[in-house]
N, C-alpha and C positions, 0 to 999 in steps of 0.2 A: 429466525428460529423456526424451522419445523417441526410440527407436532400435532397430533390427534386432536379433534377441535371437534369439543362436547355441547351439543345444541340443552339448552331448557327444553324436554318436552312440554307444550303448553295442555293436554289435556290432564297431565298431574296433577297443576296447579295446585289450590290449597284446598287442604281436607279436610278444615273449617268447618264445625257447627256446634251446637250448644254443647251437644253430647256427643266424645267420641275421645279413641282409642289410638287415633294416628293409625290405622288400618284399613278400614273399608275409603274406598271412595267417593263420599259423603255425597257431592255435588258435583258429577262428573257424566251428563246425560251426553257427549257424543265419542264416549270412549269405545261404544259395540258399534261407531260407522268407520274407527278412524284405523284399525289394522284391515287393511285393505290388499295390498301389495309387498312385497320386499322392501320395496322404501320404506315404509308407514315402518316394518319392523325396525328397520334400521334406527331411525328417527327412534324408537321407543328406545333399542338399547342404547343408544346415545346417552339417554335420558337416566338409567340406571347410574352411569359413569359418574352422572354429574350429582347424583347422588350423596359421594363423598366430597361433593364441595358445601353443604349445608345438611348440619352445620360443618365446617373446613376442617376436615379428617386429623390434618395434624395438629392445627390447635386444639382440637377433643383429646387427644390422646398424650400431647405435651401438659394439659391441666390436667387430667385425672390420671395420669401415671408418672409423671416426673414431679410435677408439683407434691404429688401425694406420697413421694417417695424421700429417699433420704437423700438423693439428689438436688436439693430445692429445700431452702428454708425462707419461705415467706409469711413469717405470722401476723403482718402489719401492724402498725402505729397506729393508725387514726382510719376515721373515714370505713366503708365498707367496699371491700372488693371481694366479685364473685370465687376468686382461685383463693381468698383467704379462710372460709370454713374447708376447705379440702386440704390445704397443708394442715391447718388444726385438730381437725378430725371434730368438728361441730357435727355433732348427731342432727339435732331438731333443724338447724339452718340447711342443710344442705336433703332431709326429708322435705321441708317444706317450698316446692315449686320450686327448685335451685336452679337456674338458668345454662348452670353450663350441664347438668346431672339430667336435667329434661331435656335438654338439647340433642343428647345423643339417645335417648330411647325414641325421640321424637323423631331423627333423623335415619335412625337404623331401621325402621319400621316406616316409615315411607319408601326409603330402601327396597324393603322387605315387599312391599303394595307395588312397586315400580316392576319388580322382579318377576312378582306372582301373574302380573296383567301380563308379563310376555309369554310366562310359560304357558297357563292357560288360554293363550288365543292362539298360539303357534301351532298350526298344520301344514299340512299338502298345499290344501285348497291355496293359500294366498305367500306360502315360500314354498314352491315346488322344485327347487332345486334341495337336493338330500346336504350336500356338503354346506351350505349357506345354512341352511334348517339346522344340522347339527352344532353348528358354530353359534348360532345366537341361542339354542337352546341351554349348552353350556358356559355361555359367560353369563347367563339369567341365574342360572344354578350356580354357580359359583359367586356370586356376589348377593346371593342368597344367603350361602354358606358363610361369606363373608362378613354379611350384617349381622344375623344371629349367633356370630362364635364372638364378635365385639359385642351384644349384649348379652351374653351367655357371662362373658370374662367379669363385666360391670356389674352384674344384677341378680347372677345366677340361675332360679326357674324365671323362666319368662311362656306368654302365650304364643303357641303355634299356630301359624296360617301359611295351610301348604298351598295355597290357593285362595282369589280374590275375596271376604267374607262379605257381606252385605253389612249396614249400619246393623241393623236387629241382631246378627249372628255372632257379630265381633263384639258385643254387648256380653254375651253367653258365655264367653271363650276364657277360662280360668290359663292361673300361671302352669303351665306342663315341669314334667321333675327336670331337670341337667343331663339326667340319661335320655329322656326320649328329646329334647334339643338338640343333644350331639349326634342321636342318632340320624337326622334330619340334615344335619352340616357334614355330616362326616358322607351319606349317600348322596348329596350333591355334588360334592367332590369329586366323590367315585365317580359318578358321571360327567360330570365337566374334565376329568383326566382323561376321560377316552372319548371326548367331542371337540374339544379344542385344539387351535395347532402348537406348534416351539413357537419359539418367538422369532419375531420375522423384524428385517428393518423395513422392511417396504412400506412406502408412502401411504400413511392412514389407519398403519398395523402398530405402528408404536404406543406405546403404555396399555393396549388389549391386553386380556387374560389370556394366559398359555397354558398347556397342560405340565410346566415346570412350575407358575405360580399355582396353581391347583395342588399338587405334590407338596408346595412347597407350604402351604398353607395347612394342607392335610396331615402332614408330619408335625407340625407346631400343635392342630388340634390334639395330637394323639399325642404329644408329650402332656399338653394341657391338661386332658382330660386323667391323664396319669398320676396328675400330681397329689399333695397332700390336702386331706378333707376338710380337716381344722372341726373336724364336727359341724359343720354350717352346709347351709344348701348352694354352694357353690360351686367352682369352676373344675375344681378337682376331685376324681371320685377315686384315685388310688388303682385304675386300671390295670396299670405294668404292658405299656402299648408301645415301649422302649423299641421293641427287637422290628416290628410294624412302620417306626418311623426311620430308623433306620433303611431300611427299605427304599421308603422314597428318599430320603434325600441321597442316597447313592448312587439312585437313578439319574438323580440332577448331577451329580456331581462326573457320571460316567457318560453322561450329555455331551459332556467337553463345549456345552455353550457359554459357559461362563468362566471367569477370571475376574483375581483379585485386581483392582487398577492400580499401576505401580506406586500412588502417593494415597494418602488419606481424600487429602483436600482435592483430588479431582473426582474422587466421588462424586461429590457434590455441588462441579463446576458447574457453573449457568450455559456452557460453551459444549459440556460433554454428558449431556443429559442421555438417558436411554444404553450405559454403558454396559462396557462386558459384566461390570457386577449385578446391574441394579437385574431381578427377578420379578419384581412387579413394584411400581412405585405410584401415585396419583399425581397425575401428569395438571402442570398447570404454563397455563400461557401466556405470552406478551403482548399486552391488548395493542400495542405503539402507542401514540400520540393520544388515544379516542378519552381516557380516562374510564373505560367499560369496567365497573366492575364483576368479579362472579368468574372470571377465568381464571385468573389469578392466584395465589394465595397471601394471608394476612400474616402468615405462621410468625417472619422474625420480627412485626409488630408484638407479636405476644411474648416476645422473650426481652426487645429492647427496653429501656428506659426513655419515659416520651424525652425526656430535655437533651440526653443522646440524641434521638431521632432530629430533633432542633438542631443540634450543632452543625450536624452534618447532611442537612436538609433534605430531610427523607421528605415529599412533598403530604399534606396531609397528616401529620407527623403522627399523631396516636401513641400506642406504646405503653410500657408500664410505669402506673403511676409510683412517683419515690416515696410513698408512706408505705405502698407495698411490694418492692420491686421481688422479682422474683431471683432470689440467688444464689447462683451456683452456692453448694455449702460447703463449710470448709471441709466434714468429711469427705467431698468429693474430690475439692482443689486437691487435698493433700494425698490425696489417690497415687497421683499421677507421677511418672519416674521422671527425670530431668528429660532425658531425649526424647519422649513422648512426642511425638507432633499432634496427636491429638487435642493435647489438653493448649496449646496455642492456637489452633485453627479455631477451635469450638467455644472457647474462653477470651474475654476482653479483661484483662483486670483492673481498670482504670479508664478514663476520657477526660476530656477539656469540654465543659460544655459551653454552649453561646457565649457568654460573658469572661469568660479566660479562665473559669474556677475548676481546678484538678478537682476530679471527682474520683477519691479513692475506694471505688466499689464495681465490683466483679457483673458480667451480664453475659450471658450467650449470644454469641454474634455467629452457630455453625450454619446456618440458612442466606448468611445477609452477604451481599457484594458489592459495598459502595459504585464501583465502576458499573451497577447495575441494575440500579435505582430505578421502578418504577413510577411514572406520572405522581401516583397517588398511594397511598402504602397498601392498598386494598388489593396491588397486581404484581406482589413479586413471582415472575418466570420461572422460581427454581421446583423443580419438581420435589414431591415429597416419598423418600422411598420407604417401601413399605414390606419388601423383602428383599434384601440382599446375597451376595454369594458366600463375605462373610459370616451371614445370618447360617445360611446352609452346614458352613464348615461346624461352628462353635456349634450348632443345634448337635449336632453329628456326636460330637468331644461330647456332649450333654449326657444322650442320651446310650452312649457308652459307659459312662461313669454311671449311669442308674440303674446299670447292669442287662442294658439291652443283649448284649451280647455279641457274639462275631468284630469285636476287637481288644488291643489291647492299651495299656497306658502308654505305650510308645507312639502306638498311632493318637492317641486323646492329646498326647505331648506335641505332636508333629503337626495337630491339627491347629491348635494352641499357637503352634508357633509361626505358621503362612503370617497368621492375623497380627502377631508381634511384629514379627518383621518389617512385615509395611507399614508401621506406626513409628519405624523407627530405631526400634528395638532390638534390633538382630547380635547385639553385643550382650543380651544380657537374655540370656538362656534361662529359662523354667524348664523342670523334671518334677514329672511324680506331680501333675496340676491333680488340684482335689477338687469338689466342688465350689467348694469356697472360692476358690485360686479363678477358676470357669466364671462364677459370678463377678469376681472384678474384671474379670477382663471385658466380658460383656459388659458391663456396665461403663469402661469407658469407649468401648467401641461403638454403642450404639448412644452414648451421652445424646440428650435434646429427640431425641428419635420415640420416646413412648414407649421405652420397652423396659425400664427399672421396675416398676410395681410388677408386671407380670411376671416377671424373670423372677422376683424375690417368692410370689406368692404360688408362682406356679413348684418350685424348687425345695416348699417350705421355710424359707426362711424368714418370712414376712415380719414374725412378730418377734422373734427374736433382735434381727436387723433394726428394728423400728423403734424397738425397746432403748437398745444402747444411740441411735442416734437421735430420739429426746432426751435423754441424758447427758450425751455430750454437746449436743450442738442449738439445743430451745436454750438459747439465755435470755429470752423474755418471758420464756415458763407460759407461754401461752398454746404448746398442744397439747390436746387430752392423749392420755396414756391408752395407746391402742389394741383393741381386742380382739376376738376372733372375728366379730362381729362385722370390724369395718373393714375386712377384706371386699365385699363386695358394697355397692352403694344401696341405697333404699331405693324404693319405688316412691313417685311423686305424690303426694298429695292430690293430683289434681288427676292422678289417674287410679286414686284407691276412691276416689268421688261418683266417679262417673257411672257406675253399678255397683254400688256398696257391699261388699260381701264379699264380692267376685275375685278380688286381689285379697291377698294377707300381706302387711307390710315383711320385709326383713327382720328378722330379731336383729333387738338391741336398738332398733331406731323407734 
């Protein structure tokens, strides 16, 4: 399998010390010898990419979006597991250092330090070629934009560093409001849309940033940021940026580079990686034989069931454990229309584990390809997409129905319907789709992909949706009844520690 092959930059390293923010670069004395030449950039934006492998982009975004949503009901039995204060909605457990809740402020801000050291040393002097220099200025910027609109959506105000801070300065540096954060994501953009190329298949250009995932990304901020406020200091500030997103994704869409792929499940073939649909997705590799881990991804470890992964001898088995398995819920099973092929490709609803024992319990298998079993479960090949063309169509239907304007509900219907189709569905016609009607459909097109909590919250319907699915579907009575509050997560313990004052927790936590 060919594909993009992301080095560790070693001058990153770790940003380790007593005191610190995951921003400056604590301990890092040969960072002003080592952008030297084109290569050395090279090497650094490599090193941005690999970014989204730590902590592993799509298990971050399958625990704090699908688990936290009504998609996933895991309250557990016994024992403690980290995904279990986040389907429950545990305030203090998951304020206090939560491991997978620190992981991504911790991971999108090293990000964010990876990004900053390219823009800030990038010149003339050591990339003198203009088109090379534009190109790695705009994928810095945009995976810029990228980090900060993932802790924008989690956490709401967070600190800006438009540029490398020193220990002492990043010490200083308070949470900024949601507007001046998107102001920051939304003009990177704008610049990485007019320094990067389309997307290319050529040897070493695959899974790179394009200026169609720039648009594509841009237009999801500006529905985002459009959305409802809930009174909190969060992700949505009520814009009305509809007619704005509109815009780009018709751009993408009048690209003519992408198409729907004729079935669901080749989507997300291990054979047909890099397709007419995918727009930008996090590309992960096939170490062979080596057992290397860190190219790879864990992702359908975190959806399986470890004694599953024993049956069918995933090597290094891992997996979720059965006090807390995480499962699909039945609000979502009963989602699904019979011809669906979705809800079979993406859903296991049953296995035989080791010992011959039917195991009558449901588990997402849409990542896993037995015929494609890595060495150690640490390295499944399949990539993780992260925009689709899909994604483009229904954004589009969205952001018409919220009265962006320049269409009508025949086209929201027709847009509605490409996406029906390929799932199977071309027998059984929708008219007149409302938002509600948008929201499931989304929800089972993009099932296991990290997009149900943002979709509900960005949309408004967060707390309503949330409300009727502890009601029907907690019959262990074990989630708290959710408030405005836990639309967004808290800030760490161990980062309102570090300069006392300097951070305000979240209300409500």
């Amino acid at each position: 399998m060919k594909k993009y092959i992301f080095y560790i930059v070693v001058i990153f390293g770790c940003l380790s010390c007593e005191k610190k923010l995951d921003q400056a670069p604590i301990s890092n004395p040969s960072a002003g010898n080592f952008y030297r030449n084109t290569a050395d950039f090279q090497q650094a934006i490599a090193g941005i990419y690999q970014g989204t492998h730590n902590p592993d982009y799509g298990i971050t975004q399958f625990d704090l979006s699908e688990v936290r949503s009504d998609n996933i009901y895991s309250p557990g039995t016994s024992g403690v597991r980290d995904w279990i204060p986040i389907n429950n909605f545990e305030r203090a457990a998951l304020a206090a250092n939560h491991p997978i809740v620190s992981g991504v402020w911790n991971g999108d801000f090293n990000g964010i330090l990876r990004a900053n050291t390219v823009i800030d040393k990038l010149d003339a002097a050591v990339v003198p070629d203009n088109a090379t220099r534009d190109k790695m200025e705009g994928e810095a910027k945009f995976f810029r934009a990228f980090f900060y609109f993932d802790l924008v959506r989690w956490f709401g105000k967070v600190p800006i560093f438009d540029h490398v801070a020193t220990p002492t300065e990043a010490l200083t540096v308070p949470r900024s409001p949601v507007a001046d954060v998107y102001a920051l994501i939304i003009s990177d953009l704008q610049t990485a849309i007019t320094k990067l190329p389309p997307k290319s298949t050529a040897a070493g250009e695959r899974g790179r940033a394009t200026t169609d995932a720039a648009k594509g990304l841009l237009a999801l901020v500006y529905l985002t940021r459009s959305g409802a406020t809930y009174n909190i200091e969060g992700p949505g500030l009520g814009t009305n940026d509809y007619a704005t997103a509109i815009t780009l994704l018709n751009e993408i869409i009048a690209s003519n580079r992408y198409s729907l792929q004729p079935t669901y499940a080749s989507v997300f073939s291990y054979t047909n990686e890099n397709n007419s649909e995918i727009i930008f997705d996090m590309q992960n590799i096939d170490p062979g034989t080596t057992a290397d881990a860190g190219l790879g991804t864990q992702l359908p470890s975190a959806m399986y069931e470890g004694q599953y992964a024993n049956a069918v001898k995933i090597g290094f088995a891992g997996g979720v454990d059965i006090d807390a398995p995480k499962l699909p819920s039945n609000n979502l099973r009963t989602s699904f229309e019979a011809a669906d092929t979705r809800d079979d490709f993406s859903i296991l609803p049953n296995y035989t584990d080791l010992n011959g024992n039917f195991i009558n319990r449901s588990q997402f298998v849409k990542f896993l390809d037995l015929t494609k079993k890595p060495l150690i479960r640490f390295n499944f090949a399949i990539n993780f997409p992260i925009l689709r063309y899909a994604d483009v169509l229904l954004m589009k239907a969205e952001a018409i129905l919220r009265g962006g304007g320049g269409g009508t509900q025949a086209e929201i219907d027709a847009l509605v319907k490409q996406v029906r189709d390929r799932a199977g569905l071309s027998g059984s016609v929708l008219n007149n789709i409302t938002l509600d009607l948008l929201l499931a459909e989304r929800r089972r097109e993009f099932i296991a992909e990290g997009k149900r909590w943002h979709d509900l919250v960005r949309t408004g319907k967060v707390l309503t949706v949330m409300a009727a699915f502890d009601a029907s579907d907690d019959v262990s009575n074990k989630m708290n009844p959710i408030t405005a509050n836990d639309i967004i997560y808290p800030i760490q313990q161990n980062q309102l520690s570090v300069s006392p004052g300097l951070y305000t927790q979240n209300a409500g936590y």
